[in-house]
TORDOFI-284605 format. One record per residue (C-alpha): residue number from 1; residue in one letter; x, y, z. Coordinates in nm, 3 decimals, m for minus. Example, Ala and Ser with C-alpha at 12.3 -4.5 7.8 and 13.67 -1.06 7.14 Angstrom:
<sites>
i_aa_east_north_up
1_a_1.230_m0.450_0.780 .
2_s_1.367_m0.106_0.714 .
</sites>
This chain:
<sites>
i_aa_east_north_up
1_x_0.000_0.000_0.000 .
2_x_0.126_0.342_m0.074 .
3_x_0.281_0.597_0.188 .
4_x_m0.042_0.744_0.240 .
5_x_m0.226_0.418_0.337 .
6_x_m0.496_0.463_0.087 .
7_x_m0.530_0.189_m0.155 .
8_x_m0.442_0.270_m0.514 .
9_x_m0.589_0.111_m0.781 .
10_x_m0.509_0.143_m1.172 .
11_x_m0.781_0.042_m1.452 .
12_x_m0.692_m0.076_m1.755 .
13_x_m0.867_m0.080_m2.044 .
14_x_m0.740_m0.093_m2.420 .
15_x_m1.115_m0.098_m2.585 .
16_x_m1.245_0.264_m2.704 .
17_x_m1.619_0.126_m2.697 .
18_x_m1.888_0.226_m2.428 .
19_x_m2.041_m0.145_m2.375 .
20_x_m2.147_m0.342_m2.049 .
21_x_m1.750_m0.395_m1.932 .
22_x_m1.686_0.000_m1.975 .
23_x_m1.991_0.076_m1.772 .
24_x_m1.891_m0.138_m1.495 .
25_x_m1.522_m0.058_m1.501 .
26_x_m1.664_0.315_m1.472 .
27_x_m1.962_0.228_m1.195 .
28_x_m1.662_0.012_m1.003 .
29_x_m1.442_0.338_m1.047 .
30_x_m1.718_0.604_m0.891 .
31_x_m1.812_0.367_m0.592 .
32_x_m1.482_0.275_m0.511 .
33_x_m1.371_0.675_m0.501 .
34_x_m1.687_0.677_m0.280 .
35_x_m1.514_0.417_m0.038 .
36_x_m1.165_0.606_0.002 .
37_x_m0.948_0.395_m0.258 .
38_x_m0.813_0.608_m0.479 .
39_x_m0.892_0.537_m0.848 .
40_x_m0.673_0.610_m1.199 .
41_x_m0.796_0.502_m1.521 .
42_x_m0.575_0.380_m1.782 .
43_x_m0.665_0.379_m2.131 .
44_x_m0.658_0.458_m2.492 .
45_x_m0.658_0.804_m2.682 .
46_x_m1.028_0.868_m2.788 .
47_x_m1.194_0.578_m2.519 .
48_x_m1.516_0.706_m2.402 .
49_x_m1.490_0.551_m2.051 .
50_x_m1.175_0.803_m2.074 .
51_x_m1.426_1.110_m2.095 .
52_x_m1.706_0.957_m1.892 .
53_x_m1.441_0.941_m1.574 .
54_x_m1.237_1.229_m1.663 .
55_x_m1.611_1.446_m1.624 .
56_x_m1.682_1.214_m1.313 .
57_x_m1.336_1.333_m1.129 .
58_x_m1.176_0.995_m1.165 .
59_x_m0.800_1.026_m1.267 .
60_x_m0.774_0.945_m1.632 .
61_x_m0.447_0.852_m1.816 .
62_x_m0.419_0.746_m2.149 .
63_x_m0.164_0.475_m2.359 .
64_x_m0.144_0.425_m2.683 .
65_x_m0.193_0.046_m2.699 .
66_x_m0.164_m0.103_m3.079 .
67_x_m0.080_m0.465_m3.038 .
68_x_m0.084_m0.736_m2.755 .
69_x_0.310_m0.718_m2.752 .
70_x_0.347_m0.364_m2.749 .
71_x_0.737_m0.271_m2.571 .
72_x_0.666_0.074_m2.584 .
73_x_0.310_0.042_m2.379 .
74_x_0.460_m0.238_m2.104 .
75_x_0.716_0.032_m2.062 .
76_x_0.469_0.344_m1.994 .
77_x_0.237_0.115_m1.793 .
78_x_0.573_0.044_m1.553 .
79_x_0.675_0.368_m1.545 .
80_x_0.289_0.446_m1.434 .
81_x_0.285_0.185_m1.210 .
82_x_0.658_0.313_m1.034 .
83_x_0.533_0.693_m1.063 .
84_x_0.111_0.695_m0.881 .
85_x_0.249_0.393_m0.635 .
86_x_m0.017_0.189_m0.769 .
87_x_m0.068_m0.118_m0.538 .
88_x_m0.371_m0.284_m0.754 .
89_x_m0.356_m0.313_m1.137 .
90_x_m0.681_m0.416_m1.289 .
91_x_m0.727_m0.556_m1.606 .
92_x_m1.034_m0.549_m1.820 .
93_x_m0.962_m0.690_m2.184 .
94_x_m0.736_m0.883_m2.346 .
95_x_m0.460_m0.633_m2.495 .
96_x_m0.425_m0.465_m2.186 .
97_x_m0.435_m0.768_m1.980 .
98_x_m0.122_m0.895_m2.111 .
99_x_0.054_m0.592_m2.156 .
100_x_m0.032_m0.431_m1.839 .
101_x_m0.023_m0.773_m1.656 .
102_x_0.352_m0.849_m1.781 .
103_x_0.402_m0.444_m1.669 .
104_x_0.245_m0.550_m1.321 .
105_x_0.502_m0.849_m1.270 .
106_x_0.822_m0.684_m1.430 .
107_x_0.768_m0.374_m1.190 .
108_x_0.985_m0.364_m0.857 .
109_x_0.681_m0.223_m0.701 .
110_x_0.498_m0.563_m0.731 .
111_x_0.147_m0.395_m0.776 .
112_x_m0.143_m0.743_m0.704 .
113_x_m0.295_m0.791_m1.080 .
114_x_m0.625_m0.870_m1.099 .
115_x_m0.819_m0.988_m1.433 .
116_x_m1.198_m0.932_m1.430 .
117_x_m1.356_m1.161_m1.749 .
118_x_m1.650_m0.996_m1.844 .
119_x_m1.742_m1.205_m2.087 .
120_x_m1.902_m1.516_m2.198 .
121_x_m1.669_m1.629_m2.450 .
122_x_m1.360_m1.904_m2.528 .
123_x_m1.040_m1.780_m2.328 .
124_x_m0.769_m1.700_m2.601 .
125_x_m0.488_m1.706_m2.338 .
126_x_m0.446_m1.950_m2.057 .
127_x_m0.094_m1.751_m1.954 .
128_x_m0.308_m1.445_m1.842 .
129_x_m0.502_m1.568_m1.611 .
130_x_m0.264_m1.899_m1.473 .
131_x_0.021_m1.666_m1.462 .
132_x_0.036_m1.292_m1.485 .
133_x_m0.299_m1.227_m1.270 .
134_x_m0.314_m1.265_m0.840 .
135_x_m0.661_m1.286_m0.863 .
136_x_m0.963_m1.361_m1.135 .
137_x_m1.273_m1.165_m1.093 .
138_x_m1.547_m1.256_m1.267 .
139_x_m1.923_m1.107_m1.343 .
140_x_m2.118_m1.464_m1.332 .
141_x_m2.088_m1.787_m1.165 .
142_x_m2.125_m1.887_m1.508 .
143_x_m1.823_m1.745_m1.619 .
144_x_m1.639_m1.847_m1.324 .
145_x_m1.706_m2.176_m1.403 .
146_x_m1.643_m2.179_m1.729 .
147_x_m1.289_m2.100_m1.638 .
148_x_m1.230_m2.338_m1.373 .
149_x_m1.364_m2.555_m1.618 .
150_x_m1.081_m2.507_m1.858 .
151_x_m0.802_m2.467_m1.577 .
152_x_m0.780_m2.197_m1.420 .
153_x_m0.745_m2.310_m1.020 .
154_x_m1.107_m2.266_m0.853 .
155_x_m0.895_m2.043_m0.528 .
156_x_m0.818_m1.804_m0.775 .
157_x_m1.149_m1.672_m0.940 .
158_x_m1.391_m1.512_m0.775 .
159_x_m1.749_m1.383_m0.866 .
160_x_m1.894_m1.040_m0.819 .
161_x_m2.172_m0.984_m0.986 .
162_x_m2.210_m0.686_m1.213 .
163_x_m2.493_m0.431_m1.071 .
164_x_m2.661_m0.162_m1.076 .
165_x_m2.656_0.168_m1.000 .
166_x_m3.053_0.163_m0.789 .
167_x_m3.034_0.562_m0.738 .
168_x_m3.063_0.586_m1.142 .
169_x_m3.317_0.299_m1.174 .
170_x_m3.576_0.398_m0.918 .
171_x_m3.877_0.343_m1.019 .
172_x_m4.012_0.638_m0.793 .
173_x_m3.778_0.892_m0.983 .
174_x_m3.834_0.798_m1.337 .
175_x_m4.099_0.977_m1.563 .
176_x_m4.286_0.734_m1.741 .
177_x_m4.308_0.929_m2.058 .
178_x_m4.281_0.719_m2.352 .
179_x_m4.604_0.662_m2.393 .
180_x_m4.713_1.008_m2.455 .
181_x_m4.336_1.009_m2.675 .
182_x_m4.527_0.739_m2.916 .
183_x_m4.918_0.895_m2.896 .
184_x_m5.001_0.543_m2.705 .
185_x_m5.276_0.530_m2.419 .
186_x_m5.223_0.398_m2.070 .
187_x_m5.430_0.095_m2.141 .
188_x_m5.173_m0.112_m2.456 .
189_x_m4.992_m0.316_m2.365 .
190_x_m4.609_m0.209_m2.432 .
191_x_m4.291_m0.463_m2.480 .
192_x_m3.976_m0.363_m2.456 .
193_x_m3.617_m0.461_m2.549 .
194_x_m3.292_m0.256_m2.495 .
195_x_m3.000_m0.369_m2.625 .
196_x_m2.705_m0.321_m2.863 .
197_x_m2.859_m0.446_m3.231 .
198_x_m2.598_m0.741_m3.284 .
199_x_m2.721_m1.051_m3.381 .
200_x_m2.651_m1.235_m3.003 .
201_x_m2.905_m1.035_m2.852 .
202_x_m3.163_m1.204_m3.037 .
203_x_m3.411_m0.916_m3.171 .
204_x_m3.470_m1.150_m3.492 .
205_x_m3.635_m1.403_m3.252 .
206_x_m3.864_m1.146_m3.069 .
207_x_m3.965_m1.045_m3.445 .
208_x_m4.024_m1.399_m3.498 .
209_x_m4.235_m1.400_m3.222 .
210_x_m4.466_m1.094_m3.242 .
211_x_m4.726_m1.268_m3.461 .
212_x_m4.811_m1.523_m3.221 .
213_x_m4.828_m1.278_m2.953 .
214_x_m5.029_m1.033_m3.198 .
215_x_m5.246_m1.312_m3.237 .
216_x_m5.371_m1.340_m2.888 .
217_x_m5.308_m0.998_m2.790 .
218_x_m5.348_m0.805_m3.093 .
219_x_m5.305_m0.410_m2.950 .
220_x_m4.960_m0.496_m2.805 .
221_x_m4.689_m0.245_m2.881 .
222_x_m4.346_m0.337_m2.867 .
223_x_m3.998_m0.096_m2.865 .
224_x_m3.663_m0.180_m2.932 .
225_x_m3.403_0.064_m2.750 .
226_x_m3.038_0.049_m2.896 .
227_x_m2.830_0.075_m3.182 .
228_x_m2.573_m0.154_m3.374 .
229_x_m2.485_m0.350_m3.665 .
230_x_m2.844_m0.517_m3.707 .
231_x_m3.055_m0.220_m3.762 .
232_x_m3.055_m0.253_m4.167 .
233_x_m3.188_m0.660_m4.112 .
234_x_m3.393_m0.552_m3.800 .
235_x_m3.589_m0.279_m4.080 .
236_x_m3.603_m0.543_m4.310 .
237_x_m3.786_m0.820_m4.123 .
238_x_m4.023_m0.553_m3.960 .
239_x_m4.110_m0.469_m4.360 .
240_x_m4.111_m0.828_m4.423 .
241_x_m4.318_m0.925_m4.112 .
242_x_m4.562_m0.579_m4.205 .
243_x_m4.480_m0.448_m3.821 .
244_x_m4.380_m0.181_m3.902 .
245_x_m4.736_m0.007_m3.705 .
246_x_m4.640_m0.222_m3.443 .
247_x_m4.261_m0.180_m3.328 .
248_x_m4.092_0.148_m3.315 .
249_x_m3.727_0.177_m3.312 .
250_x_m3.609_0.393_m3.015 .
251_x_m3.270_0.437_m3.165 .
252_x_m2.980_0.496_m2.873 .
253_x_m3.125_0.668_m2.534 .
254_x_m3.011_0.836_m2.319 .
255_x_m3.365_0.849_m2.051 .
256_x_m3.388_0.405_m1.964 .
257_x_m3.505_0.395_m1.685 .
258_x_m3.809_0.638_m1.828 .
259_x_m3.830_0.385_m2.116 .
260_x_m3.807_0.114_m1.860 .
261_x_m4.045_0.271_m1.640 .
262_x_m4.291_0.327_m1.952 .
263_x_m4.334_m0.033_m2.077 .
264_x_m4.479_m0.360_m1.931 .
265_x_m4.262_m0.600_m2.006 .
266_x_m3.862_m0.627_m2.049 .
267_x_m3.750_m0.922_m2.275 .
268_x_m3.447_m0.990_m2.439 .
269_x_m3.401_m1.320_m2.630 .
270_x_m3.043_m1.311_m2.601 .
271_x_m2.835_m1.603_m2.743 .
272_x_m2.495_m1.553_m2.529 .
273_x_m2.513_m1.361_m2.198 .
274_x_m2.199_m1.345_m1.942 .
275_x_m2.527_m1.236_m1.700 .
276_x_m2.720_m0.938_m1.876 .
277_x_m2.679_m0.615_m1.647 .
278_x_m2.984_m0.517_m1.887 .
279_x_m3.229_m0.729_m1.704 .
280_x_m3.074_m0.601_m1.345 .
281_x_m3.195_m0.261_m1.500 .
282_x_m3.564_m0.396_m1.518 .
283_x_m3.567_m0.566_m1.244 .
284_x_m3.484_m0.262_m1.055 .
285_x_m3.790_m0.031_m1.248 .
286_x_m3.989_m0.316_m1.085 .
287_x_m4.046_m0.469_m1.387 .
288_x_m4.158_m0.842_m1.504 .
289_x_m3.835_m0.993_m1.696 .
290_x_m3.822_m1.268_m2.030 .
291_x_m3.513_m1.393_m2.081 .
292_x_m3.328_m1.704_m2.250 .
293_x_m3.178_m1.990_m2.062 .
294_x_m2.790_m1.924_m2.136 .
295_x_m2.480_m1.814_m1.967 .
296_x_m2.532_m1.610_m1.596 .
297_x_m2.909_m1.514_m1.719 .
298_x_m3.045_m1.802_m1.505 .
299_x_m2.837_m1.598_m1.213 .
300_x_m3.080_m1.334_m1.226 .
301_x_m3.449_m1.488_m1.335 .
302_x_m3.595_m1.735_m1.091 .
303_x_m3.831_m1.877_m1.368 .
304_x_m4.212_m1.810_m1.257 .
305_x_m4.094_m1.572_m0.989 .
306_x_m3.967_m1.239_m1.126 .
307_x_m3.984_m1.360_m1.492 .
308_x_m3.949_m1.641_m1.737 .
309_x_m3.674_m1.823_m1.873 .
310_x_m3.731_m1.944_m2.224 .
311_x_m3.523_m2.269_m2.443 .
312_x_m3.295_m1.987_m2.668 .
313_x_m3.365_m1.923_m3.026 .
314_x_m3.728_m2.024_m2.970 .
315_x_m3.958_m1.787_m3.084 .
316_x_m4.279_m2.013_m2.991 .
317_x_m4.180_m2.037_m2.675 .
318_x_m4.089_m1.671_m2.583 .
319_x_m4.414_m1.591_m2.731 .
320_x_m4.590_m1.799_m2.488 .
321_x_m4.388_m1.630_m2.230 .
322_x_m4.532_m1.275_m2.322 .
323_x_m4.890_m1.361_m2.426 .
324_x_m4.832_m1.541_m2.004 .
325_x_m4.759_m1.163_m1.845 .
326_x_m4.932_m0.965_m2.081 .
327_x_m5.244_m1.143_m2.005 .
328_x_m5.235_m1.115_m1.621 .
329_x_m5.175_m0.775_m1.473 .
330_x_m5.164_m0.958_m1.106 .
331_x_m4.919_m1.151_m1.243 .
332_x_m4.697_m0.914_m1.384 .
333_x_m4.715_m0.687_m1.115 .
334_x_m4.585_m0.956_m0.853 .
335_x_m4.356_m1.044_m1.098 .
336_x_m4.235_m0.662_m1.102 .
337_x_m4.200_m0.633_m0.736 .
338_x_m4.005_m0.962_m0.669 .
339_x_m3.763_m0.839_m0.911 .
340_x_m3.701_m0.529_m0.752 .
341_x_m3.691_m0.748_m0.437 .
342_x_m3.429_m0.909_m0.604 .
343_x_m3.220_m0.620_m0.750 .
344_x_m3.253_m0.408_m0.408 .
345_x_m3.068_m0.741_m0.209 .
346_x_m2.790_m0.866_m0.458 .
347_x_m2.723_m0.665_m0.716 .
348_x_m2.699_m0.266_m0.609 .
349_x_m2.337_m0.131_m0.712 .
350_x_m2.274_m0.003_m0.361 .
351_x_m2.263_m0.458_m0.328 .
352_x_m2.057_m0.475_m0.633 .
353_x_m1.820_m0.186_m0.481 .
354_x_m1.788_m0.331_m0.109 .
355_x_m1.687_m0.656_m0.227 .
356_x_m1.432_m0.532_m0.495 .
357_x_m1.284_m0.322_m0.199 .
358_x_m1.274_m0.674_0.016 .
359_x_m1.080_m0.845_m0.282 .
360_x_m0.795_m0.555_m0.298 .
361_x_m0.725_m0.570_0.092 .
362_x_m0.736_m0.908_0.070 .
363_x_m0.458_m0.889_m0.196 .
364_x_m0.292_m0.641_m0.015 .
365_x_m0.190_m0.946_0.272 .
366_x_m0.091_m1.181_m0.030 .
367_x_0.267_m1.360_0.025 .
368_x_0.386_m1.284_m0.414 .
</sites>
């Protein structure tokens, strides 16, 4: 620990994206400030978690980092590392896990590396998480799993569970103004799906599905919050599917929890899900959830309590699942308030941030 006895902690992150790992990296950064460690944030030219913590306070530095085996960034990173007494170097993707992880181990300050895997995907590398990281943190039991499972020693990886921030999904500070947005009246029924538009989220299967559901319930609404790569096909199947009257694309947003607090329903067919902060978000407006049966999503619906959990790439069966809420307003509403039951006792990021804080100390006390 540094002179001052305040932990310090350095981020690292080599993406320039704003996805669900940036957003926890920054949430992690804020609540941890909160607690007294003191936070710097390594990371490329142009990254937007670079602006989002640089007009949050957080210390932001940034490294050019081109390539996996990049001399020139190891040597910065060490330099960094010798320079802000950093006693906690956390990773976040792969570049920067390797170079700032061989940076971590070359220094003579012998900072603890730790490697949070966000994801839900192969491991490239075994040598960055057997060897260059202290510690493995990861955002699902799934995940965690899924490494041990190919490995990586069981004492080493921990899950924390990616959260929420339950000040900015409150329920009882949102407006619930979409409706008026769209010209819709309190009584239709409204659907809604936010997500990046990439093909693993699964909007093609809730398009799949809308007929049935139309069929039973035929003034549903549905809205699809996001942007990505899929819009083009996404256009195209609503012109194919003549939907077009029936889902309206929200675009990127910048007011969910008033979208969240707007609709009835949250679904999101996804195909591959490390856990699906998106549903956490729902949960926390006090809203029923529909989700698929994959990765860490089972972590956060119990099926028939606060939701349903659906067989993936089924749009029959998700169907079912909506036509099942949308029909009972008792049952969606208990449905709504277990969730927030749910999000309120295990997954608010002042959690997330007390038991990052109990991994550094214990790292801290750590023998190499």
């Amino acid at each position: 620990m540094n002179d001052e006895n305040k932990i310090t902690v350095l981020h690292t992150e080599s993406s320039k994206g704003w996805g669900g790992q940036e957003v926890r990296t920054f949430r992690e950064s804020v609540g941890l400030t909160r607690l007294g460690v003191r936070i710097i944030i390594l990371c490329q030219p142009g990254s937007v978690l670079g602006e989002k913590a640089e007009a949050a306070g957080i210390e932001v530095k940034t490294c050019v980092m081109k390539k996996s085996y990049d001399v020139f960034a190891v040597k910065r990173i060490m330099k960094l590392i010798k320079d802000e007494n950093i006693d906690i170097v956390n990773t976040h993707s792969g570049r920067d896990t390797l170079l700032a992880g061989v940076a971590g181990r070359l220094s003579g300050r012998k900072p603890a590396v730790v490697r949070t895997r966000h994801l839900a995907l192969p491991i490239t590398s075994k040598f960055t998480y057997n060897y260059l990281a202290h510690k493995i943190v990861t955002v699902s039991e799934y995940v965690r799993n899924y490494l041990i499972s190919e490995g990586v020693p069981a004492s080493k990886v921990t899950a924390v569970h990616t959260c929420v921030d339950l000040d900015s999904f409150n329920p009882d500070s949102a407006n619930e103004s979409l409706r008026k947005e769209l010209g819709l009246n309190a009584e239709i029924p409204l659907v809604g799906m936010v997500a990046i538009l990439r093909k693993k989220k699964g909007h093609h299967i809730l398009l799949e599905a809308i007929p049935d559901v139309l069929k039973e319930i035929p003034e549903t609404v549905f809205v699809l919050a996001g942007n990505g790569p899929q819009e083009a096909n996404i256009i195209s199947m609503l012109k194919e599917f003549g939907l077009g009257d029936k889902v309206f694309m929200l675009g990127l947003r910048n007011d969910v929890p008033d979208i969240l607090k707007s609709i009835d329903v949250f679904v999101l067919p996804t195909l591959q899900e490390a856990l699906g902060t998106s549903f956490i978000e729902a949960m926390a407006m006090g809203k029923p959830v529909i989700g698929t049966d994959v990765g860490g999503v089972g972590e956060l619906i119990a099926d028939g309590e606060n939701g349903y959990l659906v067989k993936p790439d089924s749009p029959s069966d998700l169907a079912k699942a909506l036509i099942k809420v949308l029909q009972s307003d008792d049952r969606g509403r208990m449905m709504g308030i277990k969730g927030r039951d749910i999000a309120l006792q295990k997954f608010s990021a002042d959690k997330m941030c007390e038991d990052m804080y109990k991994i550094y100390l214990s790292l801290l006390k750590r023998d190499s």
